[in-house]
N, CA, C, O and CB atoms as a CASP TS submission, in Angstrom:
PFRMAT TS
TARGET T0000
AUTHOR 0000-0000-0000
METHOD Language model
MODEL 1
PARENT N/A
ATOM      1  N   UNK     1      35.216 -58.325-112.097  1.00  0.00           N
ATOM      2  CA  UNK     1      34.577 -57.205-112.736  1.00  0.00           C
ATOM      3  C   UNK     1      34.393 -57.520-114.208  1.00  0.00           C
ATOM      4  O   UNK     1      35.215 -58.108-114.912  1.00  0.00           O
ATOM      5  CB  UNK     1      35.390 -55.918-112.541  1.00  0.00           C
ATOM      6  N   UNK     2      33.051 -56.993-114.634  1.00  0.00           N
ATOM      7  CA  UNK     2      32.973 -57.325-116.145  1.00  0.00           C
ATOM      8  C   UNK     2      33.725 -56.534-116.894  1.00  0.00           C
ATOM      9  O   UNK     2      34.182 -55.505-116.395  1.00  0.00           O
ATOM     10  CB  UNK     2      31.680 -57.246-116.709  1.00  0.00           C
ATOM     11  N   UNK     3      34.055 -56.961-118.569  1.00  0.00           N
ATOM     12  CA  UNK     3      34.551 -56.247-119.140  1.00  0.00           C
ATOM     13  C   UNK     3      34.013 -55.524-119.657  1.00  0.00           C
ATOM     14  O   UNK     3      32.822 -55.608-119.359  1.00  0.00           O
ATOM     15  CB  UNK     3      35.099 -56.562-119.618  1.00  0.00           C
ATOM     16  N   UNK     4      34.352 -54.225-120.833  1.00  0.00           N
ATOM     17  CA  UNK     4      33.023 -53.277-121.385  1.00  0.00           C
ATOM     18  C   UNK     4      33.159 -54.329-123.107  1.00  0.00           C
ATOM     19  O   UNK     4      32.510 -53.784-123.999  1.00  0.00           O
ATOM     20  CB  UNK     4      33.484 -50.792-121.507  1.00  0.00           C
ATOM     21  N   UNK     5      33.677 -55.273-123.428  1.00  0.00           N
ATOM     22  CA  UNK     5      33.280 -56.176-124.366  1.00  0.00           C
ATOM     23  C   UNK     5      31.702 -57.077-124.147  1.00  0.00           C
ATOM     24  O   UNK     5      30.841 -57.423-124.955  1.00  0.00           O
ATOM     25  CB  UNK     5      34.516 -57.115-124.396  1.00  0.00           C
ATOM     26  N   UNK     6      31.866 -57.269-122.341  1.00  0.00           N
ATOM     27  CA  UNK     6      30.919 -57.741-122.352  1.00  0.00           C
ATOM     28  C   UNK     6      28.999 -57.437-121.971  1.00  0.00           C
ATOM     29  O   UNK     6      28.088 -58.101-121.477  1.00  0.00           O
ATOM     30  CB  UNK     6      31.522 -58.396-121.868  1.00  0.00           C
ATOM     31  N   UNK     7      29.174 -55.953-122.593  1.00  0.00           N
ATOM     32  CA  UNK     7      28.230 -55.011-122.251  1.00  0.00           C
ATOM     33  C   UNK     7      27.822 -54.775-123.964  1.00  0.00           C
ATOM     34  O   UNK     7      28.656 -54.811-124.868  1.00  0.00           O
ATOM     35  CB  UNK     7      28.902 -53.581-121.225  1.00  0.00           C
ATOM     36  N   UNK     8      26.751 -54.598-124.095  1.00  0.00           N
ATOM     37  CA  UNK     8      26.396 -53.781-125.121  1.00  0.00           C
ATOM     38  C   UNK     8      25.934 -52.912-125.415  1.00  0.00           C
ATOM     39  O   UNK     8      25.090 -52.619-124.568  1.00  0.00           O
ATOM     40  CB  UNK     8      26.063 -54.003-125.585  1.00  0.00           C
ATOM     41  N   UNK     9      25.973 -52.033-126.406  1.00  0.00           N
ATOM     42  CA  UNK     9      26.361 -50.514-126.456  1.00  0.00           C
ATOM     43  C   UNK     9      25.076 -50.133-125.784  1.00  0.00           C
ATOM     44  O   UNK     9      25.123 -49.346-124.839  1.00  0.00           O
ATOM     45  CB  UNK     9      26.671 -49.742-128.072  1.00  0.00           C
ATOM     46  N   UNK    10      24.109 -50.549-126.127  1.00  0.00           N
ATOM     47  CA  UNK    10      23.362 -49.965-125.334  1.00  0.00           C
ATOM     48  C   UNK    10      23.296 -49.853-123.786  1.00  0.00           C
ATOM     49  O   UNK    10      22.812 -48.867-123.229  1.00  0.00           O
ATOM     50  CB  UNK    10      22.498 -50.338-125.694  1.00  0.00           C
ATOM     51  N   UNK    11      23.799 -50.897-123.137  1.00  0.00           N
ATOM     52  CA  UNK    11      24.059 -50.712-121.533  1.00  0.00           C
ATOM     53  C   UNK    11      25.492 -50.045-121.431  1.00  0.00           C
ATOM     54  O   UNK    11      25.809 -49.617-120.322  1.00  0.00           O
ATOM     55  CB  UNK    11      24.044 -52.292-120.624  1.00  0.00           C
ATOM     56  N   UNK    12      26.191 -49.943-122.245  1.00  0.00           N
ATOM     57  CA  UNK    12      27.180 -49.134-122.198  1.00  0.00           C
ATOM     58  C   UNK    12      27.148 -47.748-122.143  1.00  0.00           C
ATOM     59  O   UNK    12      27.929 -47.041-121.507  1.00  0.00           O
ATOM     60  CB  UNK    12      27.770 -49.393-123.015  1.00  0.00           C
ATOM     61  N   UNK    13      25.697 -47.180-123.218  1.00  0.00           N
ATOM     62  CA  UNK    13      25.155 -46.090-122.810  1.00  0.00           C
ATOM     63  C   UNK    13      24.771 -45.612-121.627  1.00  0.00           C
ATOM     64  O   UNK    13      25.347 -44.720-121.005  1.00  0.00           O
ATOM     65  CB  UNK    13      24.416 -46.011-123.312  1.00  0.00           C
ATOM     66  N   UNK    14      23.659 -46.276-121.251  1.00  0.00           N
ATOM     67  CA  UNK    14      23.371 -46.263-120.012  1.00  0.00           C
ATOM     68  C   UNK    14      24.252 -45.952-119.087  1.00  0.00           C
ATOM     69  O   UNK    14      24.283 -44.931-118.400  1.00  0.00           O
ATOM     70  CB  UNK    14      22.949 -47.215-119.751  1.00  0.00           C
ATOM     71  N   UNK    15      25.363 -47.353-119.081  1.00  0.00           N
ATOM     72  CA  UNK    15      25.728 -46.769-117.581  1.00  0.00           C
ATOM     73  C   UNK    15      26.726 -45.800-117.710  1.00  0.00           C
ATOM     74  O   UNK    15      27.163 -45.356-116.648  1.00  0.00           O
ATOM     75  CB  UNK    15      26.287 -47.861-116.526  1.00  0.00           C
ATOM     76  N   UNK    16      27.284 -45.277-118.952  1.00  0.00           N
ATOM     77  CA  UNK    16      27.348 -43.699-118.479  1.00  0.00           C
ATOM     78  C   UNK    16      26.472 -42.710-118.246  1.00  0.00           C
ATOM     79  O   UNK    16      26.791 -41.640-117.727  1.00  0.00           O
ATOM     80  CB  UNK    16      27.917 -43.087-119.178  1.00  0.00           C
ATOM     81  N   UNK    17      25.311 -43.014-118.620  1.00  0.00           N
ATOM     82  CA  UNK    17      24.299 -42.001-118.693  1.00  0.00           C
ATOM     83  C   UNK    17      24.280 -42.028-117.201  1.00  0.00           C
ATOM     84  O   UNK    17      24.895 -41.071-116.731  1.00  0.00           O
ATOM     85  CB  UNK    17      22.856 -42.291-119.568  1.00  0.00           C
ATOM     86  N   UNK    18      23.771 -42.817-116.324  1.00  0.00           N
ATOM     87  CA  UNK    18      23.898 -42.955-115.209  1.00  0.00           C
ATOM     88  C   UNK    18      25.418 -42.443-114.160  1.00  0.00           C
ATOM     89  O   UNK    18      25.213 -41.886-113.082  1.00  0.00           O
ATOM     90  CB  UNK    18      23.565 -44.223-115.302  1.00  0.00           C
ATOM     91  N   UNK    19      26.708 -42.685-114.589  1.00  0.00           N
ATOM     92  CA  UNK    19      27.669 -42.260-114.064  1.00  0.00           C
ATOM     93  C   UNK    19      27.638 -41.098-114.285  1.00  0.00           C
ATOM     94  O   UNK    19      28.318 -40.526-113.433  1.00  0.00           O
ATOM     95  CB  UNK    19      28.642 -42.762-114.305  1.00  0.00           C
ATOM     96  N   UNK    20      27.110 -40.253-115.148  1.00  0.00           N
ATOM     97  CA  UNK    20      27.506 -38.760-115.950  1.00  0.00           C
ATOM     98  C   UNK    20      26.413 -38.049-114.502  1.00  0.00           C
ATOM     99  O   UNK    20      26.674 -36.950-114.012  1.00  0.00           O
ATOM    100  CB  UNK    20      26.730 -38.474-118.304  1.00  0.00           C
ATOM    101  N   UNK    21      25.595 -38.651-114.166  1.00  0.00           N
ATOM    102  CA  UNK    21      24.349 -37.716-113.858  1.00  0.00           C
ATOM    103  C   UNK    21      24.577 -37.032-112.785  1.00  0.00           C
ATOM    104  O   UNK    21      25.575 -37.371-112.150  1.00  0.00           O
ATOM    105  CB  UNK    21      23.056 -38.375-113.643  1.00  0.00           C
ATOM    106  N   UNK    22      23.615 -35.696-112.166  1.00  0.00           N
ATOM    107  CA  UNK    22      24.544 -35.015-111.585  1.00  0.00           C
ATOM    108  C   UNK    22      24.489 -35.542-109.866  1.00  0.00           C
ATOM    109  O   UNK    22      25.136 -34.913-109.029  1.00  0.00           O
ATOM    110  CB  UNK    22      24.242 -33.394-111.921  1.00  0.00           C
ATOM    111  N   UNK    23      23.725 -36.637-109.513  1.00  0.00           N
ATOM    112  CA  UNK    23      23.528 -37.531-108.410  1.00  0.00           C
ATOM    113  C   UNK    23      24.813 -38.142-108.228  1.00  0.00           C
ATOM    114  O   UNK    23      24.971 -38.602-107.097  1.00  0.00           O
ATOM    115  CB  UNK    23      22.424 -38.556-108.621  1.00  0.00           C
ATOM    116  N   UNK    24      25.637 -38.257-108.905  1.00  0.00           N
ATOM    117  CA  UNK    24      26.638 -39.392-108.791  1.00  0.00           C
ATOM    118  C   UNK    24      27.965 -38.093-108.601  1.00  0.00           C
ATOM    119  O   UNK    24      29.084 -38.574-108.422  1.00  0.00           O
ATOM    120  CB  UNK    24      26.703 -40.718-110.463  1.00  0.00           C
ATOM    121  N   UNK    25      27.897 -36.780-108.627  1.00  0.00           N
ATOM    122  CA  UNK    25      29.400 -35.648-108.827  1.00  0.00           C
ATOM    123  C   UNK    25      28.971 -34.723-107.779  1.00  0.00           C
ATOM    124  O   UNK    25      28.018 -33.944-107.789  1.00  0.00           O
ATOM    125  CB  UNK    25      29.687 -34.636-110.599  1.00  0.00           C
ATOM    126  N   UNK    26      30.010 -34.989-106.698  1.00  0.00           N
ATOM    127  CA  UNK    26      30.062 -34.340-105.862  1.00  0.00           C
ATOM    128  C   UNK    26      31.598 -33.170-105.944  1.00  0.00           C
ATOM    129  O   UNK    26      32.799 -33.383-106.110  1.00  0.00           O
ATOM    130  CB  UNK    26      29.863 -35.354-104.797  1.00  0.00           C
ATOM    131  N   UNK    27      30.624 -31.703-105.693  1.00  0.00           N
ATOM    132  CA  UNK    27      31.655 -30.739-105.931  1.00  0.00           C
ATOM    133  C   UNK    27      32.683 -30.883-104.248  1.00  0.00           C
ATOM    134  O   UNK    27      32.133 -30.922-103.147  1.00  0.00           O
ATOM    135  CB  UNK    27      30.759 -28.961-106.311  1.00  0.00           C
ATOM    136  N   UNK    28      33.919 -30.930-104.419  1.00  0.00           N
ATOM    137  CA  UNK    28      34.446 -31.308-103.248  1.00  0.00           C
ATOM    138  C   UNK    28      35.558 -29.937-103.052  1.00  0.00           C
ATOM    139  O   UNK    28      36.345 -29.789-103.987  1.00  0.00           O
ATOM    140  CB  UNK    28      35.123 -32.964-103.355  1.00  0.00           C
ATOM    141  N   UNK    29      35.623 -29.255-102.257  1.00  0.00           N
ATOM    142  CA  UNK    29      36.508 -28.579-101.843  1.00  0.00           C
ATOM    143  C   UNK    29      38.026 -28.664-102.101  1.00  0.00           C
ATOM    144  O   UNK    29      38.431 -29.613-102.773  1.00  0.00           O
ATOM    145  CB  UNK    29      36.270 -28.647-100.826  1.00  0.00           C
ATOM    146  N   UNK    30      38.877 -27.781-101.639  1.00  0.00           N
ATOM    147  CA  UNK    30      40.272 -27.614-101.953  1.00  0.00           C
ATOM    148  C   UNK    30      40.924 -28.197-100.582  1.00  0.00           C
ATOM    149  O   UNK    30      40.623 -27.920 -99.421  1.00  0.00           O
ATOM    150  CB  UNK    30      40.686 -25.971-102.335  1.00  0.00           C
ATOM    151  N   UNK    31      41.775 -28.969-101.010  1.00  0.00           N
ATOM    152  CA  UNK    31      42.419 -29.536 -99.633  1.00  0.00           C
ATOM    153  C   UNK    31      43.740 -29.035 -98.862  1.00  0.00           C
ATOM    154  O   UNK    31      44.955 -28.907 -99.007  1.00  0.00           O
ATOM    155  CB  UNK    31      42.727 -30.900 -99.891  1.00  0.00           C
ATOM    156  N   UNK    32      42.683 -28.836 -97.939  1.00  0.00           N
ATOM    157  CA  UNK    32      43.875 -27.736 -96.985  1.00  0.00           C
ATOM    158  C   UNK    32      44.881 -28.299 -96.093  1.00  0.00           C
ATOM    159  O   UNK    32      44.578 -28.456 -94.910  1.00  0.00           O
ATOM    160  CB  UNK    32      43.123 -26.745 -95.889  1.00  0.00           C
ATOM    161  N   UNK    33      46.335 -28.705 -96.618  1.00  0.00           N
ATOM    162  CA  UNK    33      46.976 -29.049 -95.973  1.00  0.00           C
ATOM    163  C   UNK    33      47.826 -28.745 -94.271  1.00  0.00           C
ATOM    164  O   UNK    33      48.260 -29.508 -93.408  1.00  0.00           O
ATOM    165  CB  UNK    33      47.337 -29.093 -96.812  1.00  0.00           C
ATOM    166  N   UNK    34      47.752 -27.186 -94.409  1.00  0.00           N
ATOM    167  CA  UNK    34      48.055 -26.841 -93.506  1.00  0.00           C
ATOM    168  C   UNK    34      46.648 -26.779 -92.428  1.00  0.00           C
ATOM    169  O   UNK    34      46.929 -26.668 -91.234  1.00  0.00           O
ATOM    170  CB  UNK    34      48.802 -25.748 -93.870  1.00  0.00           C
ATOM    171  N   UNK    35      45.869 -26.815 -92.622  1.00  0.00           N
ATOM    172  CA  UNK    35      44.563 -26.873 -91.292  1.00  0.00           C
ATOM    173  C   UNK    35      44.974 -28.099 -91.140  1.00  0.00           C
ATOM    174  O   UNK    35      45.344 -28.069 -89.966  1.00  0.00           O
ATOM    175  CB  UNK    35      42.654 -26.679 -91.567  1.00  0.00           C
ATOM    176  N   UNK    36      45.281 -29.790 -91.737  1.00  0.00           N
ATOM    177  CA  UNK    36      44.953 -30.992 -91.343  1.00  0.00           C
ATOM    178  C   UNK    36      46.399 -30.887 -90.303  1.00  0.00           C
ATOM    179  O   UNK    36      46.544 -31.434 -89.210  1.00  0.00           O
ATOM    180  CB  UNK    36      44.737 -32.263 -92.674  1.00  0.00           C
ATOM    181  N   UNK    37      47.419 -29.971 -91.065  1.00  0.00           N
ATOM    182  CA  UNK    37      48.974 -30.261 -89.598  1.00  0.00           C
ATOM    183  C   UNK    37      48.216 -29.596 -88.331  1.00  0.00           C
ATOM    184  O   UNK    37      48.184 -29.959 -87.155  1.00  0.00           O
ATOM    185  CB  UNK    37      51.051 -28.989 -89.925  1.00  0.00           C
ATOM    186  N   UNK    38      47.754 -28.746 -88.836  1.00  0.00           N
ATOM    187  CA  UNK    38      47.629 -27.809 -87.455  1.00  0.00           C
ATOM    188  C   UNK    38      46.442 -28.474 -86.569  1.00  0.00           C
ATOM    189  O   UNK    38      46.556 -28.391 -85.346  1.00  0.00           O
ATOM    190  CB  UNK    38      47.181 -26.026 -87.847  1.00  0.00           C
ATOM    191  N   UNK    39      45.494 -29.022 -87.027  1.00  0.00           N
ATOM    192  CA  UNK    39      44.292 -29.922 -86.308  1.00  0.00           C
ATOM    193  C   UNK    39      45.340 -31.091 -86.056  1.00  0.00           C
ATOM    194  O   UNK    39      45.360 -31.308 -84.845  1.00  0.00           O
ATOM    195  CB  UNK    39      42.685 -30.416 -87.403  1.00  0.00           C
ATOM    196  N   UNK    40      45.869 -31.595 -86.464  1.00  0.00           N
ATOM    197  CA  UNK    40      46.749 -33.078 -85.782  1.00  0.00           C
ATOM    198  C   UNK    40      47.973 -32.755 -85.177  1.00  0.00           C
ATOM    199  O   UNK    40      48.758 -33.668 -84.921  1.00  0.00           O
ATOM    200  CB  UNK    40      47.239 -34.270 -86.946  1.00  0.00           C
ATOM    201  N   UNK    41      48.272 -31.504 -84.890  1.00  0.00           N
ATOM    202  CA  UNK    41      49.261 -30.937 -83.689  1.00  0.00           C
ATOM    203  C   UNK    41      48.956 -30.357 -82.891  1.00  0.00           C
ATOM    204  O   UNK    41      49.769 -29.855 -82.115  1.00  0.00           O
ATOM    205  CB  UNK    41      50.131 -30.253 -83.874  1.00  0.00           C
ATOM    206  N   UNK    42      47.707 -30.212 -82.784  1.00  0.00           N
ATOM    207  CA  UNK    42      46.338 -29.469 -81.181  1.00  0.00           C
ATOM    208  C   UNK    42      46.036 -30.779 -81.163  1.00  0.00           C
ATOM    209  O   UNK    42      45.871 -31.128 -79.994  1.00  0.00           O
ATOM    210  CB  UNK    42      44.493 -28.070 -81.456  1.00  0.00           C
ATOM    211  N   UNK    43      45.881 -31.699 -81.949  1.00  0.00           N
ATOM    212  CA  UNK    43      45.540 -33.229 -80.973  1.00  0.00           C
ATOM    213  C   UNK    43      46.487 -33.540 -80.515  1.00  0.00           C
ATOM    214  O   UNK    43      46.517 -33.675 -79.292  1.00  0.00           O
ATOM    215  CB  UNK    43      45.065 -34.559 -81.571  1.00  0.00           C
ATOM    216  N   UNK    44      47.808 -33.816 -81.402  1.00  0.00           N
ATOM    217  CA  UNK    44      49.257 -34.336 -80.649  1.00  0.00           C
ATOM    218  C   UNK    44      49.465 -33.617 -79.066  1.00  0.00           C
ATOM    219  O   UNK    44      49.786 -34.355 -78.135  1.00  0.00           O
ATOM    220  CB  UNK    44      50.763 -33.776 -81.748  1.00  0.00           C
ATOM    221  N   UNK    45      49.278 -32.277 -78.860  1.00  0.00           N
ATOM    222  CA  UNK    45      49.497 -31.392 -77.941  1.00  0.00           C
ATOM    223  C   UNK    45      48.333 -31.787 -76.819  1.00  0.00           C
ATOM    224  O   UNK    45      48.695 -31.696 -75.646  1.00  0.00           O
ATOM    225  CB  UNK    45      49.463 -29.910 -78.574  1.00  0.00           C
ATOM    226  N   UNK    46      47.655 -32.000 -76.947  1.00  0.00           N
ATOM    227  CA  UNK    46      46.552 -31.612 -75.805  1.00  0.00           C
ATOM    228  C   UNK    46      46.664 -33.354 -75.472  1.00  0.00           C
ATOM    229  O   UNK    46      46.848 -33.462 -74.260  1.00  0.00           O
ATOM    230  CB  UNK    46      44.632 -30.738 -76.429  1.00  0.00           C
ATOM    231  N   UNK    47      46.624 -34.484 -76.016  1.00  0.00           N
ATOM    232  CA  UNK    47      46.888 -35.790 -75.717  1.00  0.00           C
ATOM    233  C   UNK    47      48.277 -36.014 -74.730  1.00  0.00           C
ATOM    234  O   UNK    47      48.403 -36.629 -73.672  1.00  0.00           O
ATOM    235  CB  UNK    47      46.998 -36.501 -77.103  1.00  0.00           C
ATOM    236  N   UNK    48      49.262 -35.238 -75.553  1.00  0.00           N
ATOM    237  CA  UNK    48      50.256 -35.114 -74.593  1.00  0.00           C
ATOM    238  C   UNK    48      50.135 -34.758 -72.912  1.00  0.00           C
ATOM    239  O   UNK    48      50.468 -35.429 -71.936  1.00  0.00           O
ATOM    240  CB  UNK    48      50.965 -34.194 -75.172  1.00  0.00           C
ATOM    241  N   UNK    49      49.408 -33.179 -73.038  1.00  0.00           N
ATOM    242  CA  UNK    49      49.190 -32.702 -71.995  1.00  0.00           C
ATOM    243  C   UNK    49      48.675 -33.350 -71.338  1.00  0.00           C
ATOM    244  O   UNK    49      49.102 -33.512 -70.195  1.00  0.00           O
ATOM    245  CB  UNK    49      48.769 -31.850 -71.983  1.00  0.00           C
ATOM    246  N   UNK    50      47.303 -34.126 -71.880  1.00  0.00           N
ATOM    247  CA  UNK    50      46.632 -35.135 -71.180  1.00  0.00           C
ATOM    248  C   UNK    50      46.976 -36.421 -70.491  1.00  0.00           C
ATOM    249  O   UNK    50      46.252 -37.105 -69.768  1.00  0.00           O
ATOM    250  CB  UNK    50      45.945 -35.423 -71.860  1.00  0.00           C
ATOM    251  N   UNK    51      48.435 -36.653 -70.914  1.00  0.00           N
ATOM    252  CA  UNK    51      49.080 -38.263 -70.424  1.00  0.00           C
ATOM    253  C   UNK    51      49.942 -37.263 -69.549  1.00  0.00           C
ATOM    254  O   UNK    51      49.276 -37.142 -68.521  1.00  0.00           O
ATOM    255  CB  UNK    51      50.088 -39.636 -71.802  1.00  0.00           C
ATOM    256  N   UNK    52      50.841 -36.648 -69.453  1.00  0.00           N
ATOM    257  CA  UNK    52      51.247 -35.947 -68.203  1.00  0.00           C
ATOM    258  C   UNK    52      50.238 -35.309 -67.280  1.00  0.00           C
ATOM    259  O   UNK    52      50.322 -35.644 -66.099  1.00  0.00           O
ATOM    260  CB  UNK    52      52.111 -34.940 -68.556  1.00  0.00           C
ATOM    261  N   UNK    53      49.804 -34.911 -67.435  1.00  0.00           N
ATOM    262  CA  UNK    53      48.567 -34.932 -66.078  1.00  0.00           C
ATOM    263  C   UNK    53      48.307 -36.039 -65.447  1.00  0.00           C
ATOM    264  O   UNK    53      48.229 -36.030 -64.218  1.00  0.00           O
ATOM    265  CB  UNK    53      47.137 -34.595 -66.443  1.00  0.00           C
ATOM    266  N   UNK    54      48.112 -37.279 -66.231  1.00  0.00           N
ATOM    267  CA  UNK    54      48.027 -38.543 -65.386  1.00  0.00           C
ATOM    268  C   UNK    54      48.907 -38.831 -64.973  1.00  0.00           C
ATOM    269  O   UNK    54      48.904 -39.383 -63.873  1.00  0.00           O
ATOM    270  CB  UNK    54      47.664 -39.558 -65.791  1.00  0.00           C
ATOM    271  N   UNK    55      49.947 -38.619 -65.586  1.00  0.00           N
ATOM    272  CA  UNK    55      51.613 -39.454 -65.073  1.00  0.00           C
ATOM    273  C   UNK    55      51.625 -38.452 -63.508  1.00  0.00           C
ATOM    274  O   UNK    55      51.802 -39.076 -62.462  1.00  0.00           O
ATOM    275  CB  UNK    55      53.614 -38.956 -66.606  1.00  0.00           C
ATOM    276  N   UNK    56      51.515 -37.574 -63.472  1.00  0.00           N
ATOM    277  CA  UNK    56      51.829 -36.041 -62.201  1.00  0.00           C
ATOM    278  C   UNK    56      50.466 -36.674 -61.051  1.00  0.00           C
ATOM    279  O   UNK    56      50.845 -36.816 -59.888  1.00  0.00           O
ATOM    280  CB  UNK    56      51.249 -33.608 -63.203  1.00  0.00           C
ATOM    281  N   UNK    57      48.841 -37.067 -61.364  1.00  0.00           N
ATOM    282  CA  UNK    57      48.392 -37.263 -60.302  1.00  0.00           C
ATOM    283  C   UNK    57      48.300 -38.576 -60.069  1.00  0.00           C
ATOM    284  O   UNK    57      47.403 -38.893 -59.289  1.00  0.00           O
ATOM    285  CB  UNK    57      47.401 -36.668 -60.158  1.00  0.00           C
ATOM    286  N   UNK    58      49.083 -39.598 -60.595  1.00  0.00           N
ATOM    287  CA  UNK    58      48.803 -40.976 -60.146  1.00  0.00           C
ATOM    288  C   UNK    58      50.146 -41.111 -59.284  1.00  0.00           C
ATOM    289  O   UNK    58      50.049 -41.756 -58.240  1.00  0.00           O
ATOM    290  CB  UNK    58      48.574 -42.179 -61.458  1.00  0.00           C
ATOM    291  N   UNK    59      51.696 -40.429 -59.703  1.00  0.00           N
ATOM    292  CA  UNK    59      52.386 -40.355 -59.126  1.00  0.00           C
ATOM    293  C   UNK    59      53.211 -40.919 -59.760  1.00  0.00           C
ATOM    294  O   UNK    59      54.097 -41.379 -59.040  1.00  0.00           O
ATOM    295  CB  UNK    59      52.170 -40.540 -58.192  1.00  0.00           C
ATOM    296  N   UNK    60      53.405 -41.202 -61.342  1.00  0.00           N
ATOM    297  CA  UNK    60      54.096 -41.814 -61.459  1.00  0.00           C
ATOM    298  C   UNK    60      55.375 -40.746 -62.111  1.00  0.00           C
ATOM    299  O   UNK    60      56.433 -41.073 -62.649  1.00  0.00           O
ATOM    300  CB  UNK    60      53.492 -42.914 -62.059  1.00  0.00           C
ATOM    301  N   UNK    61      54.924 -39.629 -61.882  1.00  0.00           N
ATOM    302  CA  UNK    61      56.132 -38.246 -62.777  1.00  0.00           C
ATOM    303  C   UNK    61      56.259 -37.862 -61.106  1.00  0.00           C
ATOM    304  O   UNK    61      55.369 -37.243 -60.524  1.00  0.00           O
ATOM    305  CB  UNK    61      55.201 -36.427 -64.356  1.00  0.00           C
ATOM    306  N   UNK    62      56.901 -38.103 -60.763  1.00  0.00           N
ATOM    307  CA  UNK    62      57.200 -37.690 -58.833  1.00  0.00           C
ATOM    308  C   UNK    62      57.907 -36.294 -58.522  1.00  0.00           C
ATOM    309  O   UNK    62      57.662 -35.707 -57.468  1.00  0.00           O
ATOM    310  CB  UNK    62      58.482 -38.951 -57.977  1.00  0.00           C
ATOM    311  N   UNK    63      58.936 -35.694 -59.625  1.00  0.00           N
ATOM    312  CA  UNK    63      59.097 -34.282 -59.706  1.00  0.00           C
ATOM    313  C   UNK    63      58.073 -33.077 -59.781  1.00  0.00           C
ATOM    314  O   UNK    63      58.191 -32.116 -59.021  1.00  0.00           O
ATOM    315  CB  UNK    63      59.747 -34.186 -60.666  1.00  0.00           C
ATOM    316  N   UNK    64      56.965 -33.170 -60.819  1.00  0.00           N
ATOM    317  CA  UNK    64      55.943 -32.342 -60.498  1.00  0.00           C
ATOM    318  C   UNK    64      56.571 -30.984 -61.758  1.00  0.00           C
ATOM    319  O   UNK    64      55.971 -29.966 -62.102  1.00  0.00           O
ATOM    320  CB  UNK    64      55.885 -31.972 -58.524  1.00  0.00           C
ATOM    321  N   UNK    65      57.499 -31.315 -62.057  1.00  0.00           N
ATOM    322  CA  UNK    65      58.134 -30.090 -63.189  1.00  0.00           C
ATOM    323  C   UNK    65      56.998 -31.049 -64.362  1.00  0.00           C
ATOM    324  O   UNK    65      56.419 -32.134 -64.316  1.00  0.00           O
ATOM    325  CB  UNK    65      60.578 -30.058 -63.654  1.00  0.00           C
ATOM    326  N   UNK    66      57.153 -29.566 -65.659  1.00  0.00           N
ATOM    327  CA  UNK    66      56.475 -30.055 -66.582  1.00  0.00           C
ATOM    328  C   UNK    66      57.931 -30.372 -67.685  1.00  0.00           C
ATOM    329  O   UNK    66      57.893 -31.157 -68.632  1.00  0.00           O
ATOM    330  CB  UNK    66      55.159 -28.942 -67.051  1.00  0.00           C
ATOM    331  N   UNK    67      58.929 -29.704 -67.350  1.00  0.00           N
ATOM    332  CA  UNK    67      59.853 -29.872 -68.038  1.00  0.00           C
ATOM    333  C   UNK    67      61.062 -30.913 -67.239  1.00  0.00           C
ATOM    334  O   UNK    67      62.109 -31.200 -67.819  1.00  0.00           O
ATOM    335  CB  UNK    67      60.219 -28.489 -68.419  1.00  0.00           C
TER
END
C-alpha cells in the first residue's frame, strides 16, 4: 500500500473528496444481538429436529422416544 508521503496534496485531495462522497457511506442499522441468538437457535433447533427424524426413519434411534 502506498504511503500518503507518496501522494500529492492534490491527489490527496481528491481521494478524500472521493472517500467523503455520499456513494461511498452507507447508513447501516443498529445491530440486533438478540434477533441473531434467536435466528441461530430456530436453526440450531429445527437442524436438530431434522437429524432425529432421520436417525427414527432410517432406524438408527430404534426406541422411537424423542427423549
Amino acid at each position: 500500500m502506498r504511503d500518503k508521503e507518496d501522494l500529492s496534496p492534490e491527489d490527496l485531495a481528491r481521494v478524500e473528496e472521493y472517500l467523503n462522497s455520499t456513494i461511498h457511506q452507507t447508513d447501516r442499522g443498529e445491530f440486533k444481538f438478540w434477533r441473531l441468538m434467536g435466528v441461530l437457535s430456530v436453526v440450531l433447533i429445527a437442524f436438530g429436529a431434522l437429524a432425529m427424524y432421520v436417525a427414527i426413519e432410517t432406524g438408527v434411534w430404534n426406541s422411537g422416544r424423542w427423549l
